[in-house]
C-alpha positions in Angstrom: 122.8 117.6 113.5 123.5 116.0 117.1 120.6 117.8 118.7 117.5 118.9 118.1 115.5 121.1 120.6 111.5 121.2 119.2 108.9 123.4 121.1 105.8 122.4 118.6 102.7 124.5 118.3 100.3 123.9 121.4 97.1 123.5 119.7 95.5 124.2 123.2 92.0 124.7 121.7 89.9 125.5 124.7 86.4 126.4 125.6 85.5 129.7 125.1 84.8 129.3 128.6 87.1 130.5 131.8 89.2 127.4 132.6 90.5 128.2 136.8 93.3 126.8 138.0 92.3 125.6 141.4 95.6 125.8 143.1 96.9 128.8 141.6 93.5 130.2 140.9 94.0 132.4 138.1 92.7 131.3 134.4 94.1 129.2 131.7 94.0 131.1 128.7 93.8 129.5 125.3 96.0 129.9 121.8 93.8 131.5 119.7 96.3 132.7 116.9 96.2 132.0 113.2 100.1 129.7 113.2 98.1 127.6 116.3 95.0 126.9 114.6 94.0 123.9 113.4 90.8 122.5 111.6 91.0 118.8 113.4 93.6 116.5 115.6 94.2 115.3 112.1 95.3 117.9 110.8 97.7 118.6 113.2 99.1 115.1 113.7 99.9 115.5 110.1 101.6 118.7 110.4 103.2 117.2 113.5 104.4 114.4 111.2 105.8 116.3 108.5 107.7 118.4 111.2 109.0 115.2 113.1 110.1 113.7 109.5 112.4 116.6 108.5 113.9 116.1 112.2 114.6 112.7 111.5 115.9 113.5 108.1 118.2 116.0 109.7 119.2 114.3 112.8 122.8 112.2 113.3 121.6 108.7 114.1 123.7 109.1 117.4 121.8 112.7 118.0 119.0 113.6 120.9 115.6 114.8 120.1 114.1 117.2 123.0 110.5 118.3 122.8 108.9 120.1 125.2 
C-alpha cells in the first residue's frame, strides 16, 4: 500500500460532568459507545499497537501514514 489514512478510536473518556468550551461556549460531549470503550490507557495502547502493526505490515516502505 502507498498510503494509509487512520482515524483511530478517540477514547475521549470524560467526566460525567458538562465540559464548556469557553470560546465557543457550547459542551464537549464524550464517546460513550461500546467500539470506544476501553477498560485502561493500557488497553487501548495495546489495541492501538496491534492496529499500528498491521499498518506497518501492510504499508510500502516508501508509503505515508496519516492519522488524524
Amino acid at each position: 500500500m502507498d498510503l494509509v489514512f487512520l482515524d483511530p478510536l478517540y477514547y475521549l473518556q470524560l467526566p460525567k460532568m458538562d465540559l464548556i468550551r469557553w470560546k465557543q461556549n457550547n459542551v464537549v460531549v464524550a464517546v460513550r459507545d461500546e467500539w470506544d470503550r476501553f477498560s485502561s490507557f493500557d488497553q487501548y495502547d495495546e489495541f492501538m499497537t496491534s492496529v499500528l502493526n498491521q499498518v506497518k505490515r501492510v504499508l510500502k516502505k516508501t508509503g505515508t501514514l496519516r492519522v488524524i
